[in-house]
Each structure stands twice: as structure tokens, then as C-alpha cells.
Backbone as CSV, one residue per row, in Angstrom:
resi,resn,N_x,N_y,N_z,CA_x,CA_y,CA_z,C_x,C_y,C_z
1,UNK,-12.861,85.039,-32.807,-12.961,83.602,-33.002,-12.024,82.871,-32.033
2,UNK,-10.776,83.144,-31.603,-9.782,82.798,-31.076,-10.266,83.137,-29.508
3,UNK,-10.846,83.911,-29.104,-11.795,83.961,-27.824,-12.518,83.121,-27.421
4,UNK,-13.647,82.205,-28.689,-14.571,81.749,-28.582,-14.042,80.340,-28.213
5,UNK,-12.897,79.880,-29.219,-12.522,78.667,-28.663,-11.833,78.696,-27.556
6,UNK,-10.641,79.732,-26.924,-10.392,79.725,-25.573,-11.580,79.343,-24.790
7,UNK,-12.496,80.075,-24.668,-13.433,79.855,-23.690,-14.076,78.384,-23.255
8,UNK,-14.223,77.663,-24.569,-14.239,76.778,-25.035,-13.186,75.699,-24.342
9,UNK,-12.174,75.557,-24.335,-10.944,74.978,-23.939,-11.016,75.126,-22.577
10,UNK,-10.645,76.046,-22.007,-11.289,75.861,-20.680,-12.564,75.151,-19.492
11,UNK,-13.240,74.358,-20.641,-14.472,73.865,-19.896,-13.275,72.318,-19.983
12,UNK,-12.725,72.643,-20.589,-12.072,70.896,-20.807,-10.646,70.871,-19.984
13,UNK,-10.267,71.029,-19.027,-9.267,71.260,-17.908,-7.846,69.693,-18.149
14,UNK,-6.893,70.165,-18.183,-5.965,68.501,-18.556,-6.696,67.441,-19.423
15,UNK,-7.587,68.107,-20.267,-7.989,67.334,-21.833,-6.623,66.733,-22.329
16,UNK,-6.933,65.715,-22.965,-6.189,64.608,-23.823,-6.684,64.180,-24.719
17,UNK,-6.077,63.354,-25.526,-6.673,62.829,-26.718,-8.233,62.540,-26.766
18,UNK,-8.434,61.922,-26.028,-9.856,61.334,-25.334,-10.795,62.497,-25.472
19,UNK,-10.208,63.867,-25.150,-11.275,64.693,-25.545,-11.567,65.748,-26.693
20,UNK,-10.898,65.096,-27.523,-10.898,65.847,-28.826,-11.964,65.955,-29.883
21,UNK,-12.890,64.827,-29.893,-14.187,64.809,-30.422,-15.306,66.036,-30.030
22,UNK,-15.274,65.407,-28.916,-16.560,66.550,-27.879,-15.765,67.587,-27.746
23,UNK,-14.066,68.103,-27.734,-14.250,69.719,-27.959,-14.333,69.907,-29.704
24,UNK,-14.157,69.178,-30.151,-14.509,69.696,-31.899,-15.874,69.717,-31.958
25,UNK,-16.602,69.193,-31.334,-18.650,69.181,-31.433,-18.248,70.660,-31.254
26,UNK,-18.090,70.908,-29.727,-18.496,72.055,-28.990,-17.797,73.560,-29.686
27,UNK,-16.704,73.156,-30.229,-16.356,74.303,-30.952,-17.514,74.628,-31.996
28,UNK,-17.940,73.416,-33.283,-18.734,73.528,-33.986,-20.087,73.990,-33.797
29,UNK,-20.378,73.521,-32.150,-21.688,74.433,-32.065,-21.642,76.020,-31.634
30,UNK,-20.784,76.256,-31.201,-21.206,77.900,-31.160,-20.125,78.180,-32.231
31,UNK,-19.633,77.838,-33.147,-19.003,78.906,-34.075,-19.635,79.007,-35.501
32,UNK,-20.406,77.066,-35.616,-21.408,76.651,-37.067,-20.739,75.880,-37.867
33,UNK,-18.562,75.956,-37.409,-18.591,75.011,-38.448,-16.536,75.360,-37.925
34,UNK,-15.958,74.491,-38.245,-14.065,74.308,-37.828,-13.613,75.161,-38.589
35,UNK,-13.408,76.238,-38.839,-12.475,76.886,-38.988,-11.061,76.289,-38.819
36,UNK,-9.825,76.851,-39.755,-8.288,76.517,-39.888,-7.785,76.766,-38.484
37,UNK,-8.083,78.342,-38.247,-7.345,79.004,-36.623,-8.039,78.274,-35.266
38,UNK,-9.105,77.545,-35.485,-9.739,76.966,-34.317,-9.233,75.667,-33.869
39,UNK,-8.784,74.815,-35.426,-8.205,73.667,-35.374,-7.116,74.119,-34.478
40,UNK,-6.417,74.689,-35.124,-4.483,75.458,-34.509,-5.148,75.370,-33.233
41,UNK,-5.722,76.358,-32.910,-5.819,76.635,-31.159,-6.248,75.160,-30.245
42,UNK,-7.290,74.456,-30.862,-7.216,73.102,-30.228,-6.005,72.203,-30.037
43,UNK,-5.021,72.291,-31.577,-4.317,71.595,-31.693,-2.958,72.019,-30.392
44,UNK,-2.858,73.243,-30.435,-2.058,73.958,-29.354,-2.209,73.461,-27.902
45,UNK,-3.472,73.589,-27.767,-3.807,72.895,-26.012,-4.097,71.736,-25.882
46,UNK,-4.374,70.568,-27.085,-4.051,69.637,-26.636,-2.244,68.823,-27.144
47,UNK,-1.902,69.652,-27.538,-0.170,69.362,-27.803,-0.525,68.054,-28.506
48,UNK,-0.883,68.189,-29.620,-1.420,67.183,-31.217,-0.736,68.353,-32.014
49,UNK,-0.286,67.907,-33.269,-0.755,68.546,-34.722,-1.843,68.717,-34.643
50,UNK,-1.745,69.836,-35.980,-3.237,69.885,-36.413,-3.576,69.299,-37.418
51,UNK,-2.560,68.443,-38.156,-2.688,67.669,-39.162,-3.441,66.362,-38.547
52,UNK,-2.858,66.309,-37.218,-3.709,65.235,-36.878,-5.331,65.380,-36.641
53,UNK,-5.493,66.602,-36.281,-6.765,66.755,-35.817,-7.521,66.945,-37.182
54,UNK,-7.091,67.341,-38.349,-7.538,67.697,-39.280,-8.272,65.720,-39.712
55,UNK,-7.011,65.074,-39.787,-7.567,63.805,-40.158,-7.922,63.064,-39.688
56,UNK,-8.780,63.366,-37.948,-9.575,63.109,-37.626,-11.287,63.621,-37.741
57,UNK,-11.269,64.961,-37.718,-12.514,65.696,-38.277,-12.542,65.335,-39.401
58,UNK,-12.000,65.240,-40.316,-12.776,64.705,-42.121,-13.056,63.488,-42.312
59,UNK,-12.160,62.721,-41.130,-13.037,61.126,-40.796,-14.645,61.152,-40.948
60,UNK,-14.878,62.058,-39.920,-16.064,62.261,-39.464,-17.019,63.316,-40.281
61,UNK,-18.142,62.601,-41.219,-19.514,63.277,-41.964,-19.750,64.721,-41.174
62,UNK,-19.689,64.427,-39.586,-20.589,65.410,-38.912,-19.878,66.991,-38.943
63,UNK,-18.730,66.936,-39.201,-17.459,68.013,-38.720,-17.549,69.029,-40.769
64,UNK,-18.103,70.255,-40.453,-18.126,71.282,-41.347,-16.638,72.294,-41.928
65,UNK,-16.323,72.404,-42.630,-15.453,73.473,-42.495,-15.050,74.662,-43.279
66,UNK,-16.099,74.556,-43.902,-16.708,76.257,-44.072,-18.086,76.848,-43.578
67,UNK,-17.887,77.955,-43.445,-19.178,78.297,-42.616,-20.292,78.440,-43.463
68,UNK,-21.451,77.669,-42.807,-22.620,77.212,-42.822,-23.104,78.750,-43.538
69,UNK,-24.115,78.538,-44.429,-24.973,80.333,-44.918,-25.937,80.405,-43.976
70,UNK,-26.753,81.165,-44.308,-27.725,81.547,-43.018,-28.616,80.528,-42.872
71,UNK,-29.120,80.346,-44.187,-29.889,79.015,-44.881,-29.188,77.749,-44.926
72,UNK,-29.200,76.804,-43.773,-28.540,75.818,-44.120,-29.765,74.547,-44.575
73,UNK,-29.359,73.811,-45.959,-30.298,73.000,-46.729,-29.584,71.834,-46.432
74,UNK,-30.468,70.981,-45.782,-30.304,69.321,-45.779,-31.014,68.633,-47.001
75,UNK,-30.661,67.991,-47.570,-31.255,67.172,-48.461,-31.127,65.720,-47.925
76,UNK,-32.584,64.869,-47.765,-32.475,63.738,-47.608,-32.441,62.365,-48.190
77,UNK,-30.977,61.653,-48.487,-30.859,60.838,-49.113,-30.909,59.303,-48.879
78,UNK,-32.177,59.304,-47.741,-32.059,57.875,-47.182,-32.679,57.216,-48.458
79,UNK,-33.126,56.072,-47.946,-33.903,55.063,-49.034,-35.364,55.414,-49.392
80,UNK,-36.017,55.794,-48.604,-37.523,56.396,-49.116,-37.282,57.480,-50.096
81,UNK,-36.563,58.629,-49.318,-36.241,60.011,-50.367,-35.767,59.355,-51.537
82,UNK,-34.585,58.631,-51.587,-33.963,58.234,-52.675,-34.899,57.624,-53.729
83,UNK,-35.783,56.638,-53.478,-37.053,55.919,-54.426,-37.938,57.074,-54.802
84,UNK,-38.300,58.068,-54.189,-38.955,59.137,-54.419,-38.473,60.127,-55.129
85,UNK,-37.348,59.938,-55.776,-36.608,61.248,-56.320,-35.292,62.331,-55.760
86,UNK,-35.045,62.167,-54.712,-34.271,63.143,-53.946,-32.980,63.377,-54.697
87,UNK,-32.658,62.479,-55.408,-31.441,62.745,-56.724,-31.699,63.761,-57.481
88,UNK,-33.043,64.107,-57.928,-33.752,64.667,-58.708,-33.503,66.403,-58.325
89,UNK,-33.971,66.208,-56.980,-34.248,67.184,-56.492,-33.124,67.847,-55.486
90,UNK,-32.196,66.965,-55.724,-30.485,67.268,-54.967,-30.382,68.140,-56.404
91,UNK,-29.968,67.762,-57.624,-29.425,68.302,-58.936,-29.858,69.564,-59.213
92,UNK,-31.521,69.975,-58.772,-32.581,71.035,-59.049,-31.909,71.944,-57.862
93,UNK,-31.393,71.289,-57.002,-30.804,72.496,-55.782,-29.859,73.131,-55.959
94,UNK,-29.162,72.273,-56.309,-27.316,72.503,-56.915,-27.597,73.665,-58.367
95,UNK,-28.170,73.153,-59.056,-28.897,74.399,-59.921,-28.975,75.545,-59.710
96,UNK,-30.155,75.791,-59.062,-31.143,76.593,-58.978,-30.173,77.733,-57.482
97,UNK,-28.982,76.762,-56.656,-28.091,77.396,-55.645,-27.004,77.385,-56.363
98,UNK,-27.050,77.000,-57.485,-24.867,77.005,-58.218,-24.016,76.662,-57.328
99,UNK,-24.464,76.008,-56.266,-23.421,74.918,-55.311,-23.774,73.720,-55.115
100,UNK,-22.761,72.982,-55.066,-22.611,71.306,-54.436,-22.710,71.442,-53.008
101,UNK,-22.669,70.011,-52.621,-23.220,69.548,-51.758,-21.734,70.361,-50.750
102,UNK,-21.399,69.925,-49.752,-20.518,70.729,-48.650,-20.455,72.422,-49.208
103,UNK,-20.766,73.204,-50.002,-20.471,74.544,-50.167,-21.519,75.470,-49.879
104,UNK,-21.120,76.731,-49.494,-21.507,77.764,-49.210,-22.021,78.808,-50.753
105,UNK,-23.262,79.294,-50.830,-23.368,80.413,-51.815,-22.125,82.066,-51.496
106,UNK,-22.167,82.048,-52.792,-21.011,83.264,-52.622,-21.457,84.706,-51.473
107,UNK,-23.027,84.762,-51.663,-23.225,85.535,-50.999,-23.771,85.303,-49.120
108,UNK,-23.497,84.029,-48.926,-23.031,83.199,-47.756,-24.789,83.191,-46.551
109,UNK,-25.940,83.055,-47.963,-27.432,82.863,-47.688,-27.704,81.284,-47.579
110,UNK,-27.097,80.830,-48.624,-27.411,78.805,-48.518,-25.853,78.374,-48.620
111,UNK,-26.391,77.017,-47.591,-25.275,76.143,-47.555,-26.103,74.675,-47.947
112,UNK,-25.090,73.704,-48.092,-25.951,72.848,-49.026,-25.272,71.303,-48.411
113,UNK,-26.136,70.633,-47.592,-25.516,68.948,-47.300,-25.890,68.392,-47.178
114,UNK,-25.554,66.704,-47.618,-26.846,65.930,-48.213,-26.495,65.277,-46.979
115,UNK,-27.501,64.142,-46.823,-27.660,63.983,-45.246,-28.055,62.319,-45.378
116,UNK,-27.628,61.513,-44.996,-27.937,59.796,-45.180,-29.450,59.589,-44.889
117,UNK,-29.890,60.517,-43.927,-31.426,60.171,-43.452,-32.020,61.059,-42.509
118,UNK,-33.065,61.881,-42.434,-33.507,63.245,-41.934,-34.877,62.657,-40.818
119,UNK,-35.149,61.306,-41.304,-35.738,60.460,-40.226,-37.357,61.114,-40.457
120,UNK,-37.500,61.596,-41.300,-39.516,62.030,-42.007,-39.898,60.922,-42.962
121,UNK,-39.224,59.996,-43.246,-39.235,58.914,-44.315,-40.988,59.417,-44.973
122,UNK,-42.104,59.433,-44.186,-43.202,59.472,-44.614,-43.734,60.937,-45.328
123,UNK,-42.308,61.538,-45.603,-42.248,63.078,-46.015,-41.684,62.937,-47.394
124,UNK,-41.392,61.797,-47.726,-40.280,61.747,-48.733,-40.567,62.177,-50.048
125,UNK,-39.818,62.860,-50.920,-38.528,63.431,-50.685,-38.748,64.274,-49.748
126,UNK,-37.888,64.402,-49.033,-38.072,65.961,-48.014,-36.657,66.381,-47.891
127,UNK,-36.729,67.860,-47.526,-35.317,68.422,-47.754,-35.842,69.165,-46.003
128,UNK,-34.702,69.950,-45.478,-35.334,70.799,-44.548,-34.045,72.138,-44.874
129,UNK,-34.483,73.150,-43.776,-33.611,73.982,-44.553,-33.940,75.296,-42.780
130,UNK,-32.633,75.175,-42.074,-32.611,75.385,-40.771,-33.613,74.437,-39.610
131,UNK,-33.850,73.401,-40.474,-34.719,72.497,-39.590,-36.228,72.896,-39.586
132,UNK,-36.441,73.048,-40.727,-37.958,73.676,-41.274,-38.487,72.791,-42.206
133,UNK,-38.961,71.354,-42.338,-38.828,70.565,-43.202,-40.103,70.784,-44.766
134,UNK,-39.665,70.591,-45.287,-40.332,70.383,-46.304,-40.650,69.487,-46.796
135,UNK,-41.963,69.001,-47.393,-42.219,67.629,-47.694,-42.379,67.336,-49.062
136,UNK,-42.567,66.049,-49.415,-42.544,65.715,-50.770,-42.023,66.917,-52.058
137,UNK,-40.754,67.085,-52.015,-40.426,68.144,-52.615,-40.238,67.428,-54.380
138,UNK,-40.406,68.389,-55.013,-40.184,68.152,-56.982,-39.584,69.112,-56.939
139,UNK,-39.063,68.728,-58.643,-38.064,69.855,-58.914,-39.090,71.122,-59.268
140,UNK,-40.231,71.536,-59.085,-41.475,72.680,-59.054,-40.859,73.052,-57.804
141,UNK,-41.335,72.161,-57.111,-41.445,73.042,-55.669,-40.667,73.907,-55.100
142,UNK,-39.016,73.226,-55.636,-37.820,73.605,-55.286,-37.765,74.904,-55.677
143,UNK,-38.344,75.360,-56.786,-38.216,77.040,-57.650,-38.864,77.784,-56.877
144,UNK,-39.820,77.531,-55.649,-40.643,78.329,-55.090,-40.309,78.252,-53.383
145,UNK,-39.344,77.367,-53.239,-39.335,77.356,-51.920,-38.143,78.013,-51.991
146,UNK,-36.970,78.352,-52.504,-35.891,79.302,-52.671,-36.288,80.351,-52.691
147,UNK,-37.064,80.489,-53.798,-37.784,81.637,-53.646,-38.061,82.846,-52.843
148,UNK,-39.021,81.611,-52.211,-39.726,82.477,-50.715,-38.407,82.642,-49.568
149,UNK,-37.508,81.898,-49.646,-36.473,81.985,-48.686,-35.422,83.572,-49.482
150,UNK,-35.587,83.482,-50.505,-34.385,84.855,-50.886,-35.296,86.209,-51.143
151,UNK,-36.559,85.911,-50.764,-37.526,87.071,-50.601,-37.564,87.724,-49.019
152,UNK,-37.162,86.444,-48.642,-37.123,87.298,-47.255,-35.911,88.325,-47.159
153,UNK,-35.272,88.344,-47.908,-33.698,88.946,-48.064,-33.859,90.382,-48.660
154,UNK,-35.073,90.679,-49.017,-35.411,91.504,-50.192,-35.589,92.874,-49.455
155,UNK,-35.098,93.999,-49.354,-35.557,94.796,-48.174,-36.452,95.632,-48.922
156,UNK,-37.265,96.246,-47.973,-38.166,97.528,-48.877,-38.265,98.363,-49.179
């Protein structure tokens, strides 16, 4: 892990404050999500705390910091989903996954985050789940689309 962000750090040469956003994206995209030791190592080369950097990433919706399950579930809570149920069908997830919204399943298959707007409005409710969207979801559907996702897990 401590490799990945070196490598990382190096694309950003006499970085400063100024570039602390876009290397926290870029860490987040090839690692899935900020790690404690990744913060440290940013915080190290750009000579910040990491307290600071910390309370700048939790500013920010977009910044993860536990790692994502294999299955990562968006739930969409714009205004269409929302009139359509997506409360409904947020509660049936949290259920049916025994996690809230930012957490990981114990066995680290679903991750779970609700999302202001997934931009399918004409899908609504829709959830997606690695960017596989699903449409007009009920709390039915939800029992069968887990389902089929922890069947794939099933070996023979």
C-alpha cells in the first residue's frame, strides 16, 4: 500500500497545498478508498498533519475510508428516487446487508452509499451496484437482486 501511494506522489513533483485534493482522488482511485497509512504518507510529503488532511477529506462526500466490498451499492436519493420510495428501499438494503450506509459487509462482498443523485431519474427508484443500474427497485426486488449477486459467490 505504501508503494502504491509513493508512486503516486511522485507524479506530483514540489506539490503543495494546492495539490492535495487531486492527490487524495488519485490515491482513492487505484487503492478504492483512504486508508490511515496513505493519509500519513501524503501527509509526510506534503509537510501538513494528517489531522489536517483528515479534515479536509471528511469535508468532502466523495473521499471513502474503508475499503469499498467487491459489490459496491449506490442507492439513489435524489428527488424522483426519493417520491418513488428509495427510503423504502435504502432500509430493505441495510436489512437484507446488516449495514448502513458508509460500511462494508463483514465478509467485505457489499459496501453500501447513498448517493444525492445517480442521474437515471426516469429509472426511479434505482440503485446501481458496481455501476450496473437497476431500475425501479421495491423492497421484492431487492431480495432477488442480492441474491443473484451472492450466488455468484457460491462455488461448485
Amino acid at each position: 500500500m505504501k508503494s502504491i501511494v509513493q508512486e503516486i506522489l511522485k507524479e506530483y513533483p514540489n506539490a503543495g497545498y494546492d495539490s492535495l485534493i487531486p492527490i487524495l482522488q488519485h490515491v482513492q482511485e487505484k487503492m478504492g478508498f483512504l486508508s490511515e497509512e496513505s493519509v500519513v504518507e501524503v501527509s509526510k510529503y506534503l509537510k501538513m498533519p494528517a489531522s489536517k488532511i483528515f479534515g479536509v477529506a471528511t469535508f468532502y462526500n466523495q473521499f471513502r475510508f474503508t475499503q469499498p466490498g467487491k459489490y459496491h451499492v449506490q442507492v439513489c436519493r435524489g428527488t424522483a428516487c426519493h417520491v418513488l420510495g428509495s427510503a423504502t428501499v435504502l432500509d430493505e438494503i441495510e436489512k437484507n446487508l446488516k449495514i448502513k450506509s458508509g460500511q462494508t459487509t463483514r465478509d467485505k462482498l457489499f459496501s453500501l452509499e447513498v448517493v444525492a443523485c445517480i442521474g437515471a431519474c426516469g429509472l426511479a427508484p434505482v440503485i446501481s451496484i458496481n455501476g450496473e443500474f437497476h431500475a425501479k427497485v421495491s423492497s421484492e426486488s431487492i431480495k432477488t437482486i442480492f441474491q443473484d449477486y451472492k450466488s455468484r459467490e457460491v462455488q461448485p
